[in-house]
C-alpha positions as CSV (number, residue, x, y, z in Angstrom):
1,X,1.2,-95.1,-77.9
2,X,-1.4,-93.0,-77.3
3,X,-0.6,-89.2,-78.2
4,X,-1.2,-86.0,-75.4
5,X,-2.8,-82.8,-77.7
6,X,-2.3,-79.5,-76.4
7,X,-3.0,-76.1,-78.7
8,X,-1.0,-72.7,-77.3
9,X,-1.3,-69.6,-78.2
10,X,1.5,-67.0,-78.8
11,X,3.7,-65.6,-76.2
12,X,1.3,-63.5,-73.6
13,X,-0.8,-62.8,-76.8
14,X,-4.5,-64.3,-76.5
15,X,-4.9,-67.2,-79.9
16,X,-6.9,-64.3,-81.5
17,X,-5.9,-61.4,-83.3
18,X,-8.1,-58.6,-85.2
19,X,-11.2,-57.9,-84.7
20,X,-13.9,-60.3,-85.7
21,X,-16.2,-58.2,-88.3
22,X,-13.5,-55.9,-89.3
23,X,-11.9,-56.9,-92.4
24,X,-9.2,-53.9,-91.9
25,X,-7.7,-56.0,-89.0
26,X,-7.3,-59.4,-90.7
27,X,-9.0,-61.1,-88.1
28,X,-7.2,-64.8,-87.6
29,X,-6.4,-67.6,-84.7
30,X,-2.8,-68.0,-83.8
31,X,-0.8,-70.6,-82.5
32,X,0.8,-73.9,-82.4
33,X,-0.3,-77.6,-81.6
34,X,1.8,-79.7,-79.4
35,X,2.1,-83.4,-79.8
36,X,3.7,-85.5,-76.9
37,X,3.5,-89.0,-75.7
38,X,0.8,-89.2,-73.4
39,X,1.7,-91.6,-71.2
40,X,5.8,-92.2,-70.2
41,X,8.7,-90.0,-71.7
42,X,10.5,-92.5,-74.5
43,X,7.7,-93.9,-75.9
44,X,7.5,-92.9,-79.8
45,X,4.3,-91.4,-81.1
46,X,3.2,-93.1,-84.6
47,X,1.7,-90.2,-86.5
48,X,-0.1,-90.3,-90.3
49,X,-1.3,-87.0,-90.1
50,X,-2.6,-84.2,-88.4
51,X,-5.2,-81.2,-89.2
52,X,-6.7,-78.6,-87.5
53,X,-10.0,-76.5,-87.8
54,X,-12.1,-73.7,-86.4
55,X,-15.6,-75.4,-85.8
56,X,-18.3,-73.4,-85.1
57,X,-21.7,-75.0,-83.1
58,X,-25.0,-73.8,-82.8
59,X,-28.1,-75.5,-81.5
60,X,-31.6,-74.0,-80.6
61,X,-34.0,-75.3,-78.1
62,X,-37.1,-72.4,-77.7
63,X,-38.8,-74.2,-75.0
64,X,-35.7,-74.8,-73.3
65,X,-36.9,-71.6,-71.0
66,X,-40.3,-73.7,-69.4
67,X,-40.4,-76.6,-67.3
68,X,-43.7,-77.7,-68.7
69,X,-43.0,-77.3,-72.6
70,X,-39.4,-78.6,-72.4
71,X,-40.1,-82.2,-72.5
72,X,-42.8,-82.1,-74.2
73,X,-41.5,-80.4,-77.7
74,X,-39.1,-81.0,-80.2
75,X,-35.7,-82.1,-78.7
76,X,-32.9,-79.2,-79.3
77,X,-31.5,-79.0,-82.7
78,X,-27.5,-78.8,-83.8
79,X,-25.6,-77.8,-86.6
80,X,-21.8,-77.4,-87.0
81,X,-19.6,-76.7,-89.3
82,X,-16.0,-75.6,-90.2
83,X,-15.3,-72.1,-90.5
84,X,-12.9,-70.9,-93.1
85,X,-10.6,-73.9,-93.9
86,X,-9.2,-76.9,-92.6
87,X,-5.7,-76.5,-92.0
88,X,-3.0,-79.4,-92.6
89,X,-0.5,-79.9,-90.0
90,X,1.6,-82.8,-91.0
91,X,1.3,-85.7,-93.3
92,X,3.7,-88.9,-93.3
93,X,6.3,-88.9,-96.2
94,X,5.4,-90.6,-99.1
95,X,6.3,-94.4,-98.7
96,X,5.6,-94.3,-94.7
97,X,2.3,-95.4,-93.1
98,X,3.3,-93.0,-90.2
99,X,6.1,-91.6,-88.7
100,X,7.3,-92.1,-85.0
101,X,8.1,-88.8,-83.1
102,X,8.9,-87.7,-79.5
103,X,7.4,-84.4,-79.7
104,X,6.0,-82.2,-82.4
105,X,5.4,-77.9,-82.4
106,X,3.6,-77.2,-85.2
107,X,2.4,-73.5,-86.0
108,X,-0.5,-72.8,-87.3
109,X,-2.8,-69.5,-88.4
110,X,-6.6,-69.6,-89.0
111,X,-7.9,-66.6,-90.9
112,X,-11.8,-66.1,-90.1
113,X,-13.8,-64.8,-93.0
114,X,-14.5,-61.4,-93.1
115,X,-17.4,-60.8,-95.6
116,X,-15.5,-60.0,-98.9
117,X,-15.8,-61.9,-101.9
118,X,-19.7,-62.8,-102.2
119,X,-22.5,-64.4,-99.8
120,X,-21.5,-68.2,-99.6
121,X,-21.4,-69.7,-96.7
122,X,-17.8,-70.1,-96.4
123,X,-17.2,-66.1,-96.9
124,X,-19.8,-65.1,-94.4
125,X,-18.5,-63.7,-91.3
126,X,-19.3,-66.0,-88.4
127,X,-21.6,-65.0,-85.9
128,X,-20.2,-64.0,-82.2
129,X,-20.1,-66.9,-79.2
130,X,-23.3,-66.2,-77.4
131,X,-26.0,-68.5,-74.9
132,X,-29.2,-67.0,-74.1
133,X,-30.9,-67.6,-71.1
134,X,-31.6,-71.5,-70.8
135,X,-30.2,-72.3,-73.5
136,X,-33.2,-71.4,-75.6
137,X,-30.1,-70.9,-78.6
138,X,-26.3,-70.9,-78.7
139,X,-23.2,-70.6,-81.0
140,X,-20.0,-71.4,-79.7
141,X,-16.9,-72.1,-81.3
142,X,-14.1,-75.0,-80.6
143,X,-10.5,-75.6,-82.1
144,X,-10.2,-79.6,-83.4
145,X,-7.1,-80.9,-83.9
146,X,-7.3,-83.9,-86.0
147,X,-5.1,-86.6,-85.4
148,X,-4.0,-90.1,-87.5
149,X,-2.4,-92.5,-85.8
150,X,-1.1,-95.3,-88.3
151,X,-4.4,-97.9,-88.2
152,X,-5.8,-96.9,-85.7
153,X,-9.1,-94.5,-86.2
154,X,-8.7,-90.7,-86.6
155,X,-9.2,-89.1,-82.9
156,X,-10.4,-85.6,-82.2
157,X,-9.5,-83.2,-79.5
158,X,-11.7,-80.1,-79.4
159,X,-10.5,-76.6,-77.2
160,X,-13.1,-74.2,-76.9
161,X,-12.7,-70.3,-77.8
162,X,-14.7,-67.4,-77.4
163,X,-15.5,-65.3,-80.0
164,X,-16.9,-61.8,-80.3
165,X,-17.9,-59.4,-83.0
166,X,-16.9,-55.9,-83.1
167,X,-19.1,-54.5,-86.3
168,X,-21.4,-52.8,-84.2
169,X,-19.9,-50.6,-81.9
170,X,-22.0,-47.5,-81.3
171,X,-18.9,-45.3,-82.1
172,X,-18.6,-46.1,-85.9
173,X,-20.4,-43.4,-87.9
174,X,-22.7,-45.3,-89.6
175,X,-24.6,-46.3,-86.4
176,X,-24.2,-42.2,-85.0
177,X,-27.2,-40.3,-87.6
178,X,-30.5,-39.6,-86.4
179,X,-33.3,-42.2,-87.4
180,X,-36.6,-41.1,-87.9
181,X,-40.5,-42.9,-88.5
182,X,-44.1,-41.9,-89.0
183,X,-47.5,-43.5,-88.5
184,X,-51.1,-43.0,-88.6
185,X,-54.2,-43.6,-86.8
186,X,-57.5,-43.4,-88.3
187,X,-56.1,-40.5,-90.5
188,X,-56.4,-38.2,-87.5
189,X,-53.2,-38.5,-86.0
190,X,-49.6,-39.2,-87.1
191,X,-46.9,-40.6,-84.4
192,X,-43.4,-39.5,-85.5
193,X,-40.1,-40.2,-83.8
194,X,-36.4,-40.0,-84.1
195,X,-33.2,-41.2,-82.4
196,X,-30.1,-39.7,-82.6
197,X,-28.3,-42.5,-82.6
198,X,-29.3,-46.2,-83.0
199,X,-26.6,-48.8,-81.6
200,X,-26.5,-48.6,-78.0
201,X,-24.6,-51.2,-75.3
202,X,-25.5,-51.8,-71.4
203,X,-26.4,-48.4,-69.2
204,X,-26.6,-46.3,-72.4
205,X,-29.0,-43.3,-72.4
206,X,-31.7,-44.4,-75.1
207,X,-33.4,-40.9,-76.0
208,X,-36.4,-40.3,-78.6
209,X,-37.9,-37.6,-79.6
210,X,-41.9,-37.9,-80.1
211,X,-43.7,-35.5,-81.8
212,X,-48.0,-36.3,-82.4
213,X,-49.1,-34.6,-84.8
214,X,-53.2,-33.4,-85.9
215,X,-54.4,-34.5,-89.8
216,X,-54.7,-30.8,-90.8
217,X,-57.7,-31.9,-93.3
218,X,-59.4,-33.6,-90.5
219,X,-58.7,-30.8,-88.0
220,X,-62.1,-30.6,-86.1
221,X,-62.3,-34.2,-85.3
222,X,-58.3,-34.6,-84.1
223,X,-58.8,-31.6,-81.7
224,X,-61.3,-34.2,-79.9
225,X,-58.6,-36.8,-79.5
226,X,-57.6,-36.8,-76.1
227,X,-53.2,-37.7,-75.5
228,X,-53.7,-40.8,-72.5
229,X,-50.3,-41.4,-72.4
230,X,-47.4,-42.6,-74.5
231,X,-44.6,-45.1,-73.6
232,X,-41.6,-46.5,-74.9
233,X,-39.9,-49.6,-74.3
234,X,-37.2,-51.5,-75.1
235,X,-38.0,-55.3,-76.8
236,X,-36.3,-57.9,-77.6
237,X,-37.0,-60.4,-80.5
238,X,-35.7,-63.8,-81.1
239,X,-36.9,-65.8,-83.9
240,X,-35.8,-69.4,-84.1
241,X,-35.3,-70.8,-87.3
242,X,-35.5,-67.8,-89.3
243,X,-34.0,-69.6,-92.4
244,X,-36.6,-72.7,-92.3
245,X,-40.3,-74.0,-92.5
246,X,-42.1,-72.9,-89.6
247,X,-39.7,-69.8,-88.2
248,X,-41.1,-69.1,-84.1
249,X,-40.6,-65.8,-82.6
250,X,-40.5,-64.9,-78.7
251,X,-40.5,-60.9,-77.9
252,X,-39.0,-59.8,-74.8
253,X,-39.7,-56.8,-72.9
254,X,-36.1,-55.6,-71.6
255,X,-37.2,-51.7,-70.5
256,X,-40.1,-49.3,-69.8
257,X,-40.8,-46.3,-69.3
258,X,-44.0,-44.0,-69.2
259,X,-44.9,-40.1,-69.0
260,X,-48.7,-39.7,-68.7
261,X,-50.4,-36.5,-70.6
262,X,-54.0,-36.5,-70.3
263,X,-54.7,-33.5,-73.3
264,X,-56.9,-33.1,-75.7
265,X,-54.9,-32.7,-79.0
266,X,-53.1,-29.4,-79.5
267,X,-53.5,-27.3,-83.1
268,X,-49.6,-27.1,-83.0
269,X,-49.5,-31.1,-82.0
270,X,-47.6,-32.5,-79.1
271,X,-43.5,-32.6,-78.4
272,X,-41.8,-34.2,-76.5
273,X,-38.8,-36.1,-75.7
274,X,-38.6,-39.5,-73.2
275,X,-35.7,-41.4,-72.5
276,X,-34.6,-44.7,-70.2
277,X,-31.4,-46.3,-69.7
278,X,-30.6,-49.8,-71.4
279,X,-30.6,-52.9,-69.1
280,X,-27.1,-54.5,-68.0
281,X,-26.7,-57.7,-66.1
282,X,-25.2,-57.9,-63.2
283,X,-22.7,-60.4,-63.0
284,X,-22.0,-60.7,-59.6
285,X,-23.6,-63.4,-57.3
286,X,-25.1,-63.0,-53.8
287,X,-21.4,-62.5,-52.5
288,X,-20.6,-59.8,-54.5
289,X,-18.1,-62.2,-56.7
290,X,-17.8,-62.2,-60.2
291,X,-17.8,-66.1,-61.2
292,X,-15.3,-67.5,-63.2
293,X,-17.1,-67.6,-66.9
294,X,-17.7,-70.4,-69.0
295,X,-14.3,-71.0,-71.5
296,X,-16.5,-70.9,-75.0
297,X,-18.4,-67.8,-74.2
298,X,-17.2,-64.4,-73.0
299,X,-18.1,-62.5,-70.4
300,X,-21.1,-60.2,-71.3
301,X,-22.3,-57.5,-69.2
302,X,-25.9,-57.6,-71.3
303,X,-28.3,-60.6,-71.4
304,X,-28.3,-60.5,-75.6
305,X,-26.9,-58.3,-78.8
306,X,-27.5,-58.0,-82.0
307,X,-26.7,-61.3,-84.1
308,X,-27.6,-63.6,-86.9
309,X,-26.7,-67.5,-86.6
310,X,-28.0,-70.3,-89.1
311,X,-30.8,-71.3,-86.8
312,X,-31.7,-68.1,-84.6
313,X,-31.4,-64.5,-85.1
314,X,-31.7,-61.6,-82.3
315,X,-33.0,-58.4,-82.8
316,X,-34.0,-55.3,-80.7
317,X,-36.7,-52.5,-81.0
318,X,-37.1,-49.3,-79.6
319,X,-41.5,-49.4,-79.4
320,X,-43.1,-46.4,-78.8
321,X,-46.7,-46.6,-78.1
322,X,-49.3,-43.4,-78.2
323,X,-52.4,-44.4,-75.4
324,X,-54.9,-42.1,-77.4
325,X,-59.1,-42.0,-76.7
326,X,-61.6,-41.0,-79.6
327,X,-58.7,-42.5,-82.1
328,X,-56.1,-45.9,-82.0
329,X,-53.7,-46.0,-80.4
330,X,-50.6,-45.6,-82.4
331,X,-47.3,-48.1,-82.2
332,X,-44.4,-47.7,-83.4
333,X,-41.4,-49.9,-83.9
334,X,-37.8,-48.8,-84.7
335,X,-35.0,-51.3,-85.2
336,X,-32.0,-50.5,-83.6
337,X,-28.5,-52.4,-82.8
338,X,-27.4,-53.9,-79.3
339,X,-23.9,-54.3,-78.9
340,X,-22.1,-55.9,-75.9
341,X,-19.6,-53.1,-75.0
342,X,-21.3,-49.6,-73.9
343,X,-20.4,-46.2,-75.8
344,X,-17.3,-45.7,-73.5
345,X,-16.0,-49.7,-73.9
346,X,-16.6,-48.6,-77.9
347,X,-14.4,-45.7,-77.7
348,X,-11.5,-47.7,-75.8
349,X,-11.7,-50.0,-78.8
350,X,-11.0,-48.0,-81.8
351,X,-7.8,-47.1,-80.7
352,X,-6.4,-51.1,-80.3
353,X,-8.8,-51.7,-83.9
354,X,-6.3,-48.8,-85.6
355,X,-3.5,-50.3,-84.3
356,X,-4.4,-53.8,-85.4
357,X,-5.2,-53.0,-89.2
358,X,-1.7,-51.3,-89.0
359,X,-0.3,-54.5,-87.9
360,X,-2.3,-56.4,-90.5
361,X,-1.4,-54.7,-93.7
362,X,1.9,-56.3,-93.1
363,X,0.5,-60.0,-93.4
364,X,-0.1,-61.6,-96.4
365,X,-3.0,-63.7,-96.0
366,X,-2.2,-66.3,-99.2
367,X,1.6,-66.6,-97.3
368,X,1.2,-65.6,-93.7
369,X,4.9,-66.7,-92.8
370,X,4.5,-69.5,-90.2
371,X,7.5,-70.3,-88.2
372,X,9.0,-73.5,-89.5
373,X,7.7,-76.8,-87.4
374,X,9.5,-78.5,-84.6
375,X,9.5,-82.3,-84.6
376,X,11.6,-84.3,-82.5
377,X,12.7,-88.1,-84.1
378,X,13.8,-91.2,-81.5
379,X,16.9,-90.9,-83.1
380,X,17.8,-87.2,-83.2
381,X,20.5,-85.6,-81.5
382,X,19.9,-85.7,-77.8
383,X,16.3,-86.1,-78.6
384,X,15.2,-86.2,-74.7
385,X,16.3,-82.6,-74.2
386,X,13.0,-81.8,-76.0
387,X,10.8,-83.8,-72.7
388,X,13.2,-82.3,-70.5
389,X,15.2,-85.1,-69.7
390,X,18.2,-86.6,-70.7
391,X,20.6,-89.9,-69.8
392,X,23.0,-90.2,-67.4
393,X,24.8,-93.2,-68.2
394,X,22.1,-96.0,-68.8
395,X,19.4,-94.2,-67.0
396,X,16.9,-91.7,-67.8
397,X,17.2,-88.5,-65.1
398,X,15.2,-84.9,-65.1
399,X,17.0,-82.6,-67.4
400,X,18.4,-79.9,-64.7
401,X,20.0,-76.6,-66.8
C-alpha cells in the first residue's frame, strides 16, 4: 500500500524557530511527519524505515538573463546537499523486514548550524533562500522525508521552506560605525569618503561624506585641476563560481546620483556630502495586487542582499567617482552590506530575536525533548479512531464525536 507523506509544523507556530545567523536563538525546524495510507482507510502501511533532512539546492546559470547567450553556453549547474544532519524517524524492530501501521505522528527537530565550532562545511551557516532575476543563481531549501517500504525502493517526498538570514540587520552595532577610504590621482589629488553607517535595506538614506583634497607638496599644479563633477552610485556584483576555475563576475548598477561643480581646486580642498535612497522593488503587479509568492523563497521587497552560496556570491558597493580635468579621475569603491529588511523592519526584529534566545537557553540541543511518537498498529485498540472512523457493526462509518 502505497503511503500519503505530509510534514506539519507546530500549533499556529511557523516549522522555524530562531533566527537563521544568530546562534543566541538556536535556530532549528520544528515539527512532525505524518504517515497515512494513501489510498483507502484500512489498508496497512508496511514501513522499514523513515528519515528526514533539511536539503539545501543551489544552481547557477549567468547567461540565464539573455536570449541569445542562454542556449548557446554552459547548461545551468546544481549542487545540493544536506544541511546539518539527517534525522531518523523510525526503523523496523530487529527481526521484522517492516512493520504494518495505520498511521504514524512522528516529531521531529532540525537544528541549522550556526557557525561555531570551525569552518567545515557541515558547521557553516547556510546561506538565505534567494532567486535573482532569471534565474541567473538560486538557493532554496526543501524538507525530504525518506521513506522504506519493505522491498520496495526508498521513495522521497520533498516540502519546500524558505529561509532567511538575520546576521545583517543594519541595527546591530557592528554594522552602525563610520567607514572611511582614501585615494589618489596622479599625486595631485586624494578622494576621501566616509559613511556613517554601512548595512542598509530597501528606501534607506545612503549618505557619504566626500572630501577632495590638494597634494600640499604638489600645490601649484593641483590648484589647476578643475572639480567636473563627482557621483556616486550604488552597484551590485555577482560573481558566479567564486570557489572554482574560471570565477565570472556581472556588476549591476542599482542607483545614481550626481551633483555637478565645475571649480578649479580650492587650497582648503572641496567638502561635501551627497546622498540617494536605496532601490526597493515593487511587488505589486499592474492591478495593484501583491501576488501570491513562490513557497521556497520569501517575499523580498529588494531585488538582491548580501550572501555567499557554494557557487555564487553577492556583493554591493557604494562607488564614488571624482570627474576631474588636468588630473584622473578618481574612483572609489566601498563595500557595504544589503540586507532585506529596512532600518525600521531591523528595529521590529530585535525585540522578537531577544525574546527567542530567551526561549532557547532552555533547550538543550544534544536532548531537545521531542514529544514521544504516535503510531497506530491494525490491531490496536479501536485503531480507526485515529482515520476518523470507526465500525458500526460489520461496517466501516465516519467517526462523528
Amino acid at each position: 500500500m502505497t503511503t500519503l507523506v505530509r510534514v506539519s509544523g507546530p500549533p499556529n507556530r511557523h516549522f522555524l524557530i530562531g533566527y537563521p545567523g544568530i546562534s543566541a536563538t538556536l535556530p532549528r525546524i520544528e515539527g512532525k511527519v505524518e504517515i497515512r495510507p494513501a489510498i483507502g482507510v484500512s489498508a496497512p502501511v508496511s514501513v522499514s524505515l523513515i528519515t528526514i533532512a533539511l536539503v539545501r539546492r543551489e544552481s547557477i546559470h549567468p547567461s540565464a538573463d539573455s536570449v541569445t547567450k542562454k542556449h548557446l553556453a554552459a547548461p545551468r549547474k546544481e549542487i545540493s546537499d544536506i544541511v546539518g544532519k539527517e534525522m531518523l524517524l523510525f526503523r523496523a524492530p530487529a527481526g521484522k523486514e517492516y512493520e504494518n501501521v495505520l498511521s504514524m505522528d512522528l516529531p521531529f527537530v532540525l537544528f541549522i548550524p550556526f557557525g561555531r565550532g570551525g569552518e567545515e562545511t557541515t558547521r557553516r551557516i547556510p546561506p538565505a533562500s534567494i532567486q535573482l532575476h532569471s534565474r541567473t543563481a538560486e538557493t532554496y531549501y526543501e524538507l525530504v522525508v525518506t521513506v522504506q517500504q519493505s522491498h520496495q525502493e526508498q521513495k522521497k517526498f520533498s516540502f519546500p521552506i524558505p529561509i532567511s538570514r538575520y546576521d545583517t540587520l543594519s541595527t546591530f552595532g557592528m554594522y552602525d560605525r563610520p567607514e572611511s577610504r582614501q585615494e589618489q590621482s596622479d599625486h595631485l589629488v586624494t578622494l576621501g569618503i566616509s559613511v556613517p553607517r554601512w548595512s542598509y535595506g530597501p528606501l534607506d538614506p545612503v549618505s557619504v561624506y566626500i572630501k577632495l583634497s590638494p597634494n600640499p607638496d604638489w600645490l601649484s599644479k593641483a590648484k589647476r585641476v578643475t572639480i567636473q563633477k563627482i557621483t556616486i552610485a550604488i552597484e551590485e556584483e555577482i560573481t558566479y563560481n567564486h570557489e572554482g576555475d574560471e570565477p565570472s563576475k556581472k556588476v549591476n548598477r542599482l542607483a545614481k546620483q550626481t551633483q555637478a561643480v565645475g571649480i578649479k581646486m580650492p587650497e582648503a580642498g572641496y567638502l561635501t556630502n551627497l546622498g540617494l535612497i536605496y532601490p526597493a522593488k515593487d511587488l505589486r503587479d499592474a492591478d495593484g495586487i501583491i501576488p501570491r509568492g513562490k513557497p521556497a523563497f520569501p517575499t523580498y521587497t529588494v531585488t538582491g542582499f548580501t550572501t555567499t552560496a557554494s557557487l555564487y556570491k553577492v556583493e554591493y558597493f557604494l562607488s564614488v567617482k571624482a570627474h576631474l580635468t588636468s588630473a584622473k579621475d578618481i574612483i572609489l569603491r566601498q563595500p557595504i552590506v544589503v540586507c532585506p529588511l529596512d532600518h525600521t523592519g531591523c528595529k521590529e526584529e530585535m525585540d522578537a530575536i531577544e525574546l527567542a534566545a530567551k526561549d532557547a537557553a532552555h533547550v538543550n540541543a544534544d536532548n531537545p525533548m521531542l514529544p514521544a511518537a504516535t503510531i497506530v498498529r491494525p490491531h490496536d485498540h479501536d485503531a480507526l479512531n485515529a482515520l476518523g472512523w470507526t465500525m458500526v457493526g460489520k461496517e466501516k462509518k465516519l467517526l462523528i464525536e
